[in-house]
C-alpha positions as a printed NumPy array, in Angstrom:
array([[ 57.974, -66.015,  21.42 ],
       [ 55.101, -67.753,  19.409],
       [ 56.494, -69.705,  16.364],
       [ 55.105, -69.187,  12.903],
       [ 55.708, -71.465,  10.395],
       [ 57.441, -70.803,   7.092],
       [ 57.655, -73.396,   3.896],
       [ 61.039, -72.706,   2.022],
       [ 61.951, -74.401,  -1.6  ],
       [ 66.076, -75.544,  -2.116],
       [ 67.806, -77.348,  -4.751],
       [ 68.656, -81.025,  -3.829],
       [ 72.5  , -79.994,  -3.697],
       [ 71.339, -77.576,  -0.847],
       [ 68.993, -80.155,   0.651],
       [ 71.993, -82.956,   1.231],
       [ 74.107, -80.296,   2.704],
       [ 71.69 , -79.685,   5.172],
       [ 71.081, -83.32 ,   5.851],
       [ 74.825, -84.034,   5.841],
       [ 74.953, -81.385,   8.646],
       [ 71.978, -82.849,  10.267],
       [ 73.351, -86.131,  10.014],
       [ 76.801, -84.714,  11.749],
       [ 74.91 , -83.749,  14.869],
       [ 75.576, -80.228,  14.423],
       [ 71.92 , -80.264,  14.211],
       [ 68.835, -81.951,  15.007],
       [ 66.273, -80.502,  12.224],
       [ 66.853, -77.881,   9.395],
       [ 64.166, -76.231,  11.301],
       [ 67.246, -75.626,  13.639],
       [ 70.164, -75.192,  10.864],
       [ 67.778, -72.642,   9.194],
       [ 67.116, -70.251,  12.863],
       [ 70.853, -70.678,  13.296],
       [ 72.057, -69.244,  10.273],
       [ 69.519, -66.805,  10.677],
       [ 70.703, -66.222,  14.202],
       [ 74.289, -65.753,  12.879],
       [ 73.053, -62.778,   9.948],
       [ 71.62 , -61.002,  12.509],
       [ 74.467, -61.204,  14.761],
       [ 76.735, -59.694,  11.559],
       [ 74.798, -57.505,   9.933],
       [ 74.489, -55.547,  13.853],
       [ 78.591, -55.678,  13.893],
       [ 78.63 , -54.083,  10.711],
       [ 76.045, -51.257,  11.235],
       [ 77.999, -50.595,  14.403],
       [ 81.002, -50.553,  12.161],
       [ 79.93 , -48.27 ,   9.836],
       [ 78.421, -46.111,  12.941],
       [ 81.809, -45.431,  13.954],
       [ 83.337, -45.271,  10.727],
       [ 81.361, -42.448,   9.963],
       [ 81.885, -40.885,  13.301],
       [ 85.545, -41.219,  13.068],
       [ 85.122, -39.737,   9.156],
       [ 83.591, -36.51 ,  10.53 ],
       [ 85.982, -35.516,  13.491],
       [ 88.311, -35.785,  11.459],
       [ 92.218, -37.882,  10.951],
       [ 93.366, -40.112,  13.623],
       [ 97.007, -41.716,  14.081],
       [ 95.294, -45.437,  14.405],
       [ 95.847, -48.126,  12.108],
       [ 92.623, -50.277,  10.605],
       [ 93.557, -52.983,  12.571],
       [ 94.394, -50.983,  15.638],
       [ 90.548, -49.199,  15.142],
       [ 89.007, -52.596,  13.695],
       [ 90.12 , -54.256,  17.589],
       [ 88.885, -50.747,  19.541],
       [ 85.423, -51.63 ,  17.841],
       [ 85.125, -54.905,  18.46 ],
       [ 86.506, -54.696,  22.161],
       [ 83.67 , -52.226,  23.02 ],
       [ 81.094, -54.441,  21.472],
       [ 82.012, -57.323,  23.651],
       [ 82.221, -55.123,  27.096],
       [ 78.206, -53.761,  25.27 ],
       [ 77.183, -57.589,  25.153],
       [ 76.799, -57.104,  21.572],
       [ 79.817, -59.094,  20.342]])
């Protein structure tokens, strides 16, 4: 995928934290950081639309005898089998 190239303005505080990260070897440019956290919204903002998704499927069919955290694990264990967890 072609790149295309962005110019982004941070405060300093922002622009140490990066370099400390950088500087850690979590990272080799803030090029990197940046695509990584962007990586990592996209990733989250898919589990919770696929949330909501059955949230609202489960809402119309009506009550169920599950707990949150018993329907929280359901969810995420059929993302993982889907490749998208």
């Amino acid at each position: 995928m072609p790149m295309v190239k962005k110019t982004y303005s941070i405060t300093e505080t922002l622009d140490q934290y990066v370099g400390q990260r950088i500087k850690s070897g979590e990272y080799a440019t803030d090029s990197e950081y940046v695509r990584d956290l962007i990586r990592r919204d996209q990733e989250e903002n898919r589990e919770i639309a696929y949330i909501r998704s059955k949230l609202l499927k489960a809402e119309q069919s009506g009550f169920i005898n599950q707990s949150k955290e018993e329907m929280l694990e359901e969810f995420k264990a059929e993302m993982r089998v889907n490749g998208e967890l």
